[in-house]
Each structure stands twice: as structure tokens, then as C-alpha cells.
C-alpha positions in Angstrom: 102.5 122.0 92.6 105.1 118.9 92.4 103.3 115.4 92.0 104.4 112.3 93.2 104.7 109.1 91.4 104.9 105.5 92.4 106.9 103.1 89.6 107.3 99.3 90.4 108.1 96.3 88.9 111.9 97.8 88.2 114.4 95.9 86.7 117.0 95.5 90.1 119.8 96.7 88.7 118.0 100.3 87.5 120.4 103.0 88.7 118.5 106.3 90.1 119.9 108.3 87.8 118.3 105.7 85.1 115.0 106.7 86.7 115.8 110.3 86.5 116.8 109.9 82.8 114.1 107.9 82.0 111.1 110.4 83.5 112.9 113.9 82.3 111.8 112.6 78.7 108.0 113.6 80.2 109.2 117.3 81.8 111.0 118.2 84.8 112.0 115.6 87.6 112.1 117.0 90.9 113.7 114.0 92.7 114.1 109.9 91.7 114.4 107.6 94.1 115.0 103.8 94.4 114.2 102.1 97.8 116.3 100.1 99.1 116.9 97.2 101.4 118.2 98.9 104.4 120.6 96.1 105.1 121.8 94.5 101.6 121.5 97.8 100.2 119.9 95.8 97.1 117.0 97.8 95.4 113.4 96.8 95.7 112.2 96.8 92.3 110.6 99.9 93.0 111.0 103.6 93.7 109.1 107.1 93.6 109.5 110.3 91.2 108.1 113.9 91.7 107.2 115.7 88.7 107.3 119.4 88.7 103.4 119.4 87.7 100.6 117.7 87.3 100.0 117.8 83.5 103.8 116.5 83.3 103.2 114.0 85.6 100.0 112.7 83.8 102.3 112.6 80.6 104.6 110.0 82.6 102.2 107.8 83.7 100.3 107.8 80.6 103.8 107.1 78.6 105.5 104.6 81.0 102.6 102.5 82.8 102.9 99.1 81.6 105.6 100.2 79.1 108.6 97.3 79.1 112.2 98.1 80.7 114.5 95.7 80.5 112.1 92.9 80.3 110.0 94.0 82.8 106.7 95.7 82.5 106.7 98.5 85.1 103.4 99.7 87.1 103.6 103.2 87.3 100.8 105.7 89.6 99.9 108.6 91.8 101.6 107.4 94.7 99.5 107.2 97.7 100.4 108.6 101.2 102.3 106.0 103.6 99.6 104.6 105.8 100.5 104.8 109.4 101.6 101.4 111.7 100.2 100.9 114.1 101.5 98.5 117.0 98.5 96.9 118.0 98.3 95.6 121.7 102.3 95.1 122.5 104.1 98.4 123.6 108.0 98.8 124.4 109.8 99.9 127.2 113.3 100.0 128.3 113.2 95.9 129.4 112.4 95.4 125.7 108.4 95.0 125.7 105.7 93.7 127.0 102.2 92.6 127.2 99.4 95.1 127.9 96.5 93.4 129.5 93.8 95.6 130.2 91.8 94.3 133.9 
């Protein structure tokens, strides 16, 4: 079963294939992604890779956690599910929103 991996504190101009490079060194990546400003299209400074396994992803994070890239110590984890939004007391509708006040 694939794990999932959390890496921050990258250097903006890493490349996703960088990443990908960087992480085979530890066993096979499944995918290597950078996230990205959806506007700017400018990276993050931090992105997610799946390793094929969990041994190989222990391997990575005990390799490259707090290991230096281009000046820049990187923080990299078991990435944790995305916690759900919620959108506390304001709702939308087609007029563009609105307050709901509960009488």
C-alpha cells in the first residue's frame, strides 16, 4: 500500500521532477507534486510524494527530514488527511450570499 508524504520548506524554484529525482534515491515514487498558487502559478514551498510502500517511505523521511536543499532545511512527514471547511454561519445562493439568522 502507497504512502503519502508531506515535504515543506522547498526551495521555490524546485521543479517536480527535482522532487521526483530527489525521493526515487529512497525506492519507488508513485507521484511528486508541487502546489501551486492557483493564480501566479508560483510554487508554495511545499508539495506531497507517494511512496510505493511503507518501509520506503519511512526510508525517505528518515533520509530527508531536516536534511538541507538549496539552503533550506526541508520538513518532511506522513501527510495528514485535508481537514474539511466548513462555512460557518454564511451560506450562498444565486444573489451571492447571505446571512442566516436563525428566529
Amino acid at each position: 500500500m502507497s504512502k503519502r508524504l508531506y515535504v515543506g520548506n522547498l526551495p521555490f524554484s524546485t521543479t517536480e521532477d527535482q522532487l521526483n529525482n530527489l525521493f526515487t534515491s529512497k525506492g519507488q515514487v508513485v507521484s511528486a507534486t508541487l502546489i501551486t498558487d492557483k493564480f501566479s502559478k508560483q510554487s508554495k514551498g511545499f508539495g506531497f510524494v507517494e511512496m510505493s510502500n511503507d518501509s520506503e517511505a519511512t526510508a525517505a523521511i528518515e533520509s530527508f527530514n531536516n536534511c538541507e536543499m538549496n539552503g533550506r532545511n526541508l520538513t518532511v512527514n506522513e501527510a495528514r488527511p485535508r481537514e474539511k471547511r466548513s462555512g460557518g454561519e454564511f451560506s450562498r445562493n444565486r444573489s451571492g450570499g447571505s446571512f442566516n439568522k436563525n428566529w
